[in-house]
N, C-alpha and C positions, 0 to 999 in steps of 0.2 A: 396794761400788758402790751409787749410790742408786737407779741404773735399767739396762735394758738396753742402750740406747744407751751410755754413760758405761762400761758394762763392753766393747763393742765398741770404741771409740773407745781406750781403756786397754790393750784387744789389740793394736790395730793399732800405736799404739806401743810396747809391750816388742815384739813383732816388728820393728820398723823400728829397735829402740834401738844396734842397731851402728854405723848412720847417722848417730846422734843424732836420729834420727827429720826428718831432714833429707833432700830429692831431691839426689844429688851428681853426679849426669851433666851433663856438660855441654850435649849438645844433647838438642831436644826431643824426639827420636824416643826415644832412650836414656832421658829422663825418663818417657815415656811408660812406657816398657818398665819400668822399675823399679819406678812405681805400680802397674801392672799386674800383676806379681810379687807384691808386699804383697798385693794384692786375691787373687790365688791364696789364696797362704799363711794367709790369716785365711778365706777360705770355707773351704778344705780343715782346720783348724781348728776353725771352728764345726761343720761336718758330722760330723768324728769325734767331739766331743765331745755334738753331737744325738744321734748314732746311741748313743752308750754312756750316758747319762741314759735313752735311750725303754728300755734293754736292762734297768737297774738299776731304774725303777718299776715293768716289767713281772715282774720277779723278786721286789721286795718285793710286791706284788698279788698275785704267785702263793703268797707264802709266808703272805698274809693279812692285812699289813699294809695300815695304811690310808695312803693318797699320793692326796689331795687336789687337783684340776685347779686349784683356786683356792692353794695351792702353787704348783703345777709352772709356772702365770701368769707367776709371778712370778722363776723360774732362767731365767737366761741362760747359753746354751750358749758365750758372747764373754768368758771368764775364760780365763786363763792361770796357775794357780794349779799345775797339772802338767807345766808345761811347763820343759823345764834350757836357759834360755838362755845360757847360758855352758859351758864348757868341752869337754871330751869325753865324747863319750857312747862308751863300749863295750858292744857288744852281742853273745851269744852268739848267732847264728844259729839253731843246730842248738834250743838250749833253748828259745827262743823258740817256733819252729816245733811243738817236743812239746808246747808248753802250749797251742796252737789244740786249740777243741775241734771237733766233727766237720764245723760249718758255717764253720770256718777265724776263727773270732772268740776273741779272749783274754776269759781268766775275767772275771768282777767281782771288786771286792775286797771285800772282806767290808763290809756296812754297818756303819758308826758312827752304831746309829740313837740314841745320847743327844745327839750332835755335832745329828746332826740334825734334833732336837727330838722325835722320834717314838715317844721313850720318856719315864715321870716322871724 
């Protein structure tokens, strides 16, 4: 994506792509209700995905690494790049819940800091 808007924009379509990114209600109140819906699901979205980026600089920072504000400018939290929009998701409850750690939040995943240029 070339900006942040254009990767928001890009969310709110592969979210809406069941649609065909098309309003299929008939009336307007229902229409209404449907954008309203998308507008949910792409803040709830961007927030989870804000809140785990401020988690992941703050962990590379602690471990020493240098993360850049003139970077971070530049990520948009409006990518869908982890997201399974298709099929079934199975999910083991119970495992899931062991893997919170004490303030109820899931691990990071380990950085890919060559992926993400922060190594030669």
């Amino acid at each position: 994506m070339s900006n942040k808007g254009e990767s928001l924009h890009a969310l709110r379509r592969d979210l809406h792509y069941a649609q065909q990114g098309t309003i299929t209600r008939p009336r307007l109140e229902q229409q209404t209700e449907q954008a309203w819906c998308l507008t949910l699901l792409t803040n709830a979205v961007v927030a989870w995905t804000t809140e785990y980026y401020s988690r992941a600089v703050l962990e590379l920072r602690s471990q020493g690494r240098e993360v850049s504000d003139e970077i971070l400018s530049h990520i948009s939290p409006g990518h869908s790049d982890d997201i399974n929009f298709f099929g079934v998701i199975n999910v083991d409850i119970e495992a899931e819940l062991a893997e919170l750690d004490t303030s109820g939040w899931r691990p990071l995943r380990p950085a890919q800091l060559r992926e993400l240029g922060l190594t030669p």
